[in-house]
N, C-alpha and C positions, 0 to 999 in steps of 0.2 A: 388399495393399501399395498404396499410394500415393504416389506422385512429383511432387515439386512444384518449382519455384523458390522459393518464400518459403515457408514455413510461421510460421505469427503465434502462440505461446501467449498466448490470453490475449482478450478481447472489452472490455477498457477503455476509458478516451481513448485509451493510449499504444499500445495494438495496432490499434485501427479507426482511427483518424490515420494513423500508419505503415503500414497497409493499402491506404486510399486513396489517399492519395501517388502507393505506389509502382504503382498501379492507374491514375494518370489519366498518370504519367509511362511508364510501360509496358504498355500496354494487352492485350500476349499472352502478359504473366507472367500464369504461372498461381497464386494465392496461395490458401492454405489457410488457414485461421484455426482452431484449435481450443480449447475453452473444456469445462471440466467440468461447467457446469452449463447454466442455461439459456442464452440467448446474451445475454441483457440484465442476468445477474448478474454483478455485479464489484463493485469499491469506487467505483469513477466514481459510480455508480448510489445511490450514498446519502451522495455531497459535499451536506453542505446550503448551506452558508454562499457559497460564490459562487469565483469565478477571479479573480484579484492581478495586475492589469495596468494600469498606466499609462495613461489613457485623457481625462482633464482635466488639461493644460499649463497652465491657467490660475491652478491653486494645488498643481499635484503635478508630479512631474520624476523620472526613471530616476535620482541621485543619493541623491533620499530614501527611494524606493524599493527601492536598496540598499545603504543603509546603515542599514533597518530589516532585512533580511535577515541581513546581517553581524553585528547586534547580536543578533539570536533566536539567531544559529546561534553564537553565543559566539565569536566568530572563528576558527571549525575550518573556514567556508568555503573555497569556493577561489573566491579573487576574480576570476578571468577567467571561471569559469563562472558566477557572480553576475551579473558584468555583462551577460557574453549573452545570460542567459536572460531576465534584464529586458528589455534592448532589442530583443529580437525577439520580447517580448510583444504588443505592438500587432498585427505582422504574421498572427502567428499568431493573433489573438484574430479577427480581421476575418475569416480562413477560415472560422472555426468560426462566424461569423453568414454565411457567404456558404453555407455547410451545411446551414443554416436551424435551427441555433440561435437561440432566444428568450431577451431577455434584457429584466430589469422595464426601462421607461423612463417619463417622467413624458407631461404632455398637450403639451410640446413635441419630444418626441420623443429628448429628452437621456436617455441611461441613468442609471438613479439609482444610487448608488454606495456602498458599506457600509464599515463600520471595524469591524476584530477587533482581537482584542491582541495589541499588539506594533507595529502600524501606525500610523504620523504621522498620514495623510491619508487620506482617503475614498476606497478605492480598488479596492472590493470589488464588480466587478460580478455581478448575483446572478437568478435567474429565482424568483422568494417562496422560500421554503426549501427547496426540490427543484430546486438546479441543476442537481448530478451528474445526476439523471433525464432531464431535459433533454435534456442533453447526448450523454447514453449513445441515449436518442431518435433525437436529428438526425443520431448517429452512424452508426448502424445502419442508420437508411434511407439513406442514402448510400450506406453501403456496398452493399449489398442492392439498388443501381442499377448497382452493377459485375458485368459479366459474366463476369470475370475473378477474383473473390473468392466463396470458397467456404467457409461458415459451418459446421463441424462441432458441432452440444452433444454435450454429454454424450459425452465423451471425455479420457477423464485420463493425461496426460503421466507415464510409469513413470522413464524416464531420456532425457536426450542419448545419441545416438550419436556416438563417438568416432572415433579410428582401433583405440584396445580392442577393438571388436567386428569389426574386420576380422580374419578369419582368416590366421594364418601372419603380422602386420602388427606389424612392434617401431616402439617409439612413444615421443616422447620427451615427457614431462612437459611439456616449456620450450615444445613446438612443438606443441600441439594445434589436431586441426579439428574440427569437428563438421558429421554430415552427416544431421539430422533428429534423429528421436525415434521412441523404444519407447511407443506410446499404447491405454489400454485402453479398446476401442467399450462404452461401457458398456448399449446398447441390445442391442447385438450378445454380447454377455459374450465379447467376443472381445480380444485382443490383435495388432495390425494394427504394420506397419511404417510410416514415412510419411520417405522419404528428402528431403530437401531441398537446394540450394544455399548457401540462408540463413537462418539460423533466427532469429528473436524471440522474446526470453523477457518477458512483459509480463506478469506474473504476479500484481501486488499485493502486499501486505503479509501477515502470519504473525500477525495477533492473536489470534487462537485458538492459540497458546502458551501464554496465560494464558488465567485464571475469567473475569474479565469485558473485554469488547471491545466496542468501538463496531463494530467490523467484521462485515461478513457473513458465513454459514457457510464459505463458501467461503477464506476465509481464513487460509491454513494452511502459507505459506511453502513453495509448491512450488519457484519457481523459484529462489527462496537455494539450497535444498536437494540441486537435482538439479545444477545448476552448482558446487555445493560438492563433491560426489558427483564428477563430470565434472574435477574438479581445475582448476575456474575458481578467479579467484580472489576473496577478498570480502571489507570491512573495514568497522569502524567497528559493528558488529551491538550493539554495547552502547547506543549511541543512540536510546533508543526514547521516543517520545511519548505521556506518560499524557492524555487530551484530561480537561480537570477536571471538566466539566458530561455527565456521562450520568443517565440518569433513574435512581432507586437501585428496584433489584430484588432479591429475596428470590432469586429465580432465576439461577444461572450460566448463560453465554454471551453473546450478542448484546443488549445494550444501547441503548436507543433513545439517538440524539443532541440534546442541547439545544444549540444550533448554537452559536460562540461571539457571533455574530451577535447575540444577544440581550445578550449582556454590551454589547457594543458602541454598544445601544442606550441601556443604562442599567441594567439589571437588576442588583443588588446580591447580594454573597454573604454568609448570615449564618448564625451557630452554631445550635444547634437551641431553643436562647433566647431566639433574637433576635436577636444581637449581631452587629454586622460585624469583619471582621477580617483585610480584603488590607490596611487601611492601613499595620499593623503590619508589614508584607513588602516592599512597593515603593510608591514613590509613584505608581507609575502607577494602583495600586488595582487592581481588575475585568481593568482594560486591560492588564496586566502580561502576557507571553508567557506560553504554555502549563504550563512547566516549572514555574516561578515559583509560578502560581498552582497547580498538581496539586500540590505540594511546601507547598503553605501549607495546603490542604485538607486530604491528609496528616496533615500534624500537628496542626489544630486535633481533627481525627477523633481522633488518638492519645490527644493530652490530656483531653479529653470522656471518649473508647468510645463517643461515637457513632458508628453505622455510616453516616450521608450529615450532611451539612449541605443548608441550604435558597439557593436564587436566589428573589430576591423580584423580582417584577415588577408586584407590585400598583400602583405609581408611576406606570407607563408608559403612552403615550398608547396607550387601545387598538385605539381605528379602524388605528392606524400595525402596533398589531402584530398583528392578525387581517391583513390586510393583504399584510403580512413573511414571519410564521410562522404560516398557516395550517395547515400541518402538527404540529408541534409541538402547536399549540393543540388540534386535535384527538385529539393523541395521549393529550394530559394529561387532557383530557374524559374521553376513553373510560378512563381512570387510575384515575377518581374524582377528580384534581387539577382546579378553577377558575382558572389562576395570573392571574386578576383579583382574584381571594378571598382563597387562601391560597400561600404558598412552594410551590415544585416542590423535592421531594428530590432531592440530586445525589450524584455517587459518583464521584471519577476513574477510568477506564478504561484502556487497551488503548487506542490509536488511532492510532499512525502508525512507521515505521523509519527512521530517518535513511541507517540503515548498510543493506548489504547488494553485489551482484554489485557489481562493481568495473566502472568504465566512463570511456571519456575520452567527447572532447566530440562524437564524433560516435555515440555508444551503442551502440561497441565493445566486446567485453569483449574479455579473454587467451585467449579462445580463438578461431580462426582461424573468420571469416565467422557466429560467435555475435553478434548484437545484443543489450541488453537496454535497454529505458525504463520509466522509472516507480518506483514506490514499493520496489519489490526489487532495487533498484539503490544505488550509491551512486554519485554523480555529480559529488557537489563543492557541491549549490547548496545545500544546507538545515544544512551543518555539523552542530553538537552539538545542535539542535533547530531543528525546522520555523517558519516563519512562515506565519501560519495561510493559508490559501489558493492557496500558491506550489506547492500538489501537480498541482493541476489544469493549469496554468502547465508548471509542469517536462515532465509529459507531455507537451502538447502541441509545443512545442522540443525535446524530444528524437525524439519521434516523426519531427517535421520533421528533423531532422539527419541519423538513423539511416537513413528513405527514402531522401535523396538521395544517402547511402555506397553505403547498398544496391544503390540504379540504378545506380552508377557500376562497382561493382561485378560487377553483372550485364551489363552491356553489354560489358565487356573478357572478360567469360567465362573465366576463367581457374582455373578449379574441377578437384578430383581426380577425375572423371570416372569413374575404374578403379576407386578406392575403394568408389565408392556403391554400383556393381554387385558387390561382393563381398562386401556387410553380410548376414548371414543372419536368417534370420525369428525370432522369437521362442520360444523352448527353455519349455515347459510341464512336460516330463517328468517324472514321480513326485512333482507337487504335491497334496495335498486340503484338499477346503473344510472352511474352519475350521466347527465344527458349533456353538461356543456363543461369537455377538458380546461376549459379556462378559467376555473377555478384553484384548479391543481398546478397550472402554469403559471398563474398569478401568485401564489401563496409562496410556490419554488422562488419564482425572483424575489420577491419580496424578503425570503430567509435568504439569500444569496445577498442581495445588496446590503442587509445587516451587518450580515459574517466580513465582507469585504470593505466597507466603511466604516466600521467598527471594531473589528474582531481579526486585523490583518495584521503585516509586518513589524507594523508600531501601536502599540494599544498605549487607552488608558483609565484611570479610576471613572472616567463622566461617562467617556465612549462605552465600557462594559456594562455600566449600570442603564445606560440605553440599550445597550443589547438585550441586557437579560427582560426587560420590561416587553422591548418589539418580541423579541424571539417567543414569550407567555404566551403572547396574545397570537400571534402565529401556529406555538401549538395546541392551545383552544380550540382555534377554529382548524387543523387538521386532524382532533381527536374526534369532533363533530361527524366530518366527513368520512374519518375512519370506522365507526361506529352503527352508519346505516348506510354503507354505500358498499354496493358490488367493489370485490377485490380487482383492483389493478394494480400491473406493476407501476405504474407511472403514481398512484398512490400511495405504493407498499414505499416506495422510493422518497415519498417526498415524506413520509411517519420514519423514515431512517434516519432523514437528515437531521430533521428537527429532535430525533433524542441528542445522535454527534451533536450538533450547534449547541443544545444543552450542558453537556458532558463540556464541550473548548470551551464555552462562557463560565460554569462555575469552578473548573481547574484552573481558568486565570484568575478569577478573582482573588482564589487563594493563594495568588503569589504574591512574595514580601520581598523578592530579588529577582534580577535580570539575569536569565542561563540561557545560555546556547540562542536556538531558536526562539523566545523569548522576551521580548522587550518593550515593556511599559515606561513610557518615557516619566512617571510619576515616581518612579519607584530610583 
């Protein structure tokens, strides 16, 4: 067992920000951090493209800034959270360089500044195409200077603790608390308790739902899941962003990112002919929002049956983009792609949720002393689809918001005390190890090729009522195995995905219009 005041899910921007915070503002909380893999895996960790902040007044302003926001997100925003996360970009951005985050600047020392689609202005500040890395970097040593924060890997979050698991304890839906988490030491193959005051769920996104994803392995929708599970509440999960430019793989899962950074430079999208064809879609071309462009991709793919189209970049000045995207560059190398030479194959992917845990503006959720920030959140600021770099952004403002509830929170102390001592340890009895993983591998593809042949960039009324039927029967038979089988995280993982896949199949049904990231061709 372990007792904590904070316990952090999750090793991101939005958990290691909110860690430190509440580390320099209370120096004798004691804060636990726990992350399932290693502690520098998340999604932060593979932002290539840069953080969306306000930063040259000279020719950009928090107005344009968000009302290119407002326009990606289709107007499902919520415009007071729009505004503030913008204008507390600056503030927040200046920490994260006073962290000793690095960020490109030219030989006067001006930060050079980047344009994706969907943005007026140049406003992307960026570290060459491994900002996330960076970031996730300066984060960590930071952290890692607090004597007070305590870094667990490889430890996987099974469920919240409720007032349910207090004995003899009646419990009203309307009025939950939560008092830590049931977490499996996966070093230890133990299951430990870890009681808390305040708990963070900073979890990331679920793109491993579907075949292919820009997202890392770790990606798999814990926190939607167990907050879903926990009878948080959570909306908008039909929301989800295909990113257009992944490198096209013969291979299911993890997807290299062609950042959109490169469009932004110049790089053109053409059929596998030749031919270009965003003009036909928006005038913005290249530069058109995410949705837009996944959705044109899409269909030129439909119409063809090819399986990717090309980005040509042969045009582009290339000192500027070895430069930019030295990563990229060498990825495509190592590919067999020269994109000095010939087009880089693309494919839409998997890349972002709009929707998920429910949260007001201080990264609250419905249930009593739960936090959550970041991408498993819904928050209000990215509406019906992302603008492209406002993720890194988001975290860091929510992070900052949710600390300073936190402190204020902890300082009145005002917690169920009796409760926590009356949580029991974790019940193993008459479970055995699953003896053949291909059951568990099996039941994955099989919810994988639903969500992706059903449940992708174009839905409709027949496709989802197929989904919801396969997806039942899928999670049937991994309630089964949840039920009397030794905990794995390869299990704990695949009872995650199937509540998400739940969650995105009955959020779309209930759609009666086409927004943003969203698009049933019946409707």
């Amino acid at each position: 067992m372990i007792s904590a005041d904070v316990l952090v899910i999750g090793s991101g921007i939005s958990g290691l920000s909110y860690a430190i915070k509440i580390s320099e503002q209370l120096p004798d909380a004691k804060i636990v951090i726990v992350t399932k893999a290693d502690e520098d895996e998340s999604n932060t960790k593979y932002a290539q493209g840069g953080l969306a902040v306000v930063t040259d007044f000279s020719t950009d302003n928090f107005l344009k800034h968000i009302d290119d926001t407002m326009r990606a997100g289709d107007g499902e925003n919520n415009p007071k959270v729009v505004e503030m996360v913008i204008k507390e970009g600056p503030n927040r951005f200046r920490e994260l360089v006073e962290w000793g985050t690095n960020f490109d600047r030219n030989t006067e020392g001006d930060l050079k500044l980047g344009r994706e689609g969907g943005h007026t202005e140049n406003r992307i500040v960026h570290y060459k195409d491994i900002t996330g890395f960076e970031i996730e970097r300066a984060l960590l040593q930071t952290a890692e200077k607090s004597k007070n924060i305590q870094i667990l890997d490889y430890h996987y979050v099974i469920d919240l603790i409720t007032q349910h698991h207090v004995p003899g304890k009646t419990w009203d839906s309307e009025a939950l608390n939560c008092y830590g988490a049931y977490v499996l030491d996966q070093k230890n193959d133990e299951i430990i308790k870890i009681t808390s005051k305040i708990t963070l769920v900073a979890t990331g996104g679920a793109g491993h739902v579907y075949k292919n994803t820009t997202n890392p392995l770790i990606a798999t929708g814990d926190g939607m899941a167990f907050v879903h599970r926990a009878r948080g509440t959570l909306s908008n999960m039909q929301y989800i962003q295909f990113h257009p430019t992944a490198f096209y793989s013969k291979h299911d899962g993890m997807l290299f990112l062609i950042s959109e950074a490169v469009r932004g430079d110049g790089a053109k999208l053409l059929t596998k002919d030749g031919k270009t064809f965003m003009h036909k879609y928006d005038e913005r071309g290249e530069l058109a929002s995410r949705d837009i462009v996944a959705r044109a991709i899409d269909n030129e793919m439909k119409i063809s049956g090819d399986e990717y189209v090309l980005l040509d970049c042969r045009h582009m000045d290339q000192t500027r983009f070895l430069e930019h995207f030295p990563n990229i560059y060498n990825f495509c190398k190592q590919e067999g792609i020269d994109p000095f030479v010939e087009p880089i194959p693309v494919v839409p992917a998997c890349h972002y949720f709009m929707g998920g845990i429910d949260i007001d503006i201080n990264g609250h959720t419905s249930i009593a002393n739960l936090f959550s920030v970041g991408e498993c959140t819904n928050s209000g600021l990215h509406g019906a689809n992302r603008l492209a770099s406002n993720s890194l952004l988001e975290g860091l403002v929510f992070g900052h918001n949710a600390a300073m509830k936190s402190v204020e929170l902890l300082q009145k102390d005002e917690f169920n005390h009796q409760d926590i001592q009356h949580i029991p340890e974790w019940n193993e009895e008459g479970v055995k190890v699953i003896e053949e993983m291909v059951m568990i591998t099996y039941l994955r593809k099989q919810l994988q090729e639903v969500m992706s042949d059903m449940v992708g960039i174009v839905r409709s009324h027949a496709r989802l009522e197929l989904a919801a039927k396969k997806q039942r029967e899928i999670f049937e038979a991994v309630t089964e195995l949840y039920n009397y089988s030794k905990l794995s995280p390869q299990l704990l993982e695949l009872r995650n995905l199937v509540h998400v896949s739940y969650r995105i199949i009955k959020d779309s049904m209930k759609m009666t219009e086409n927004k943003g990231a969203f698009y049933n061709k019946d409707l």
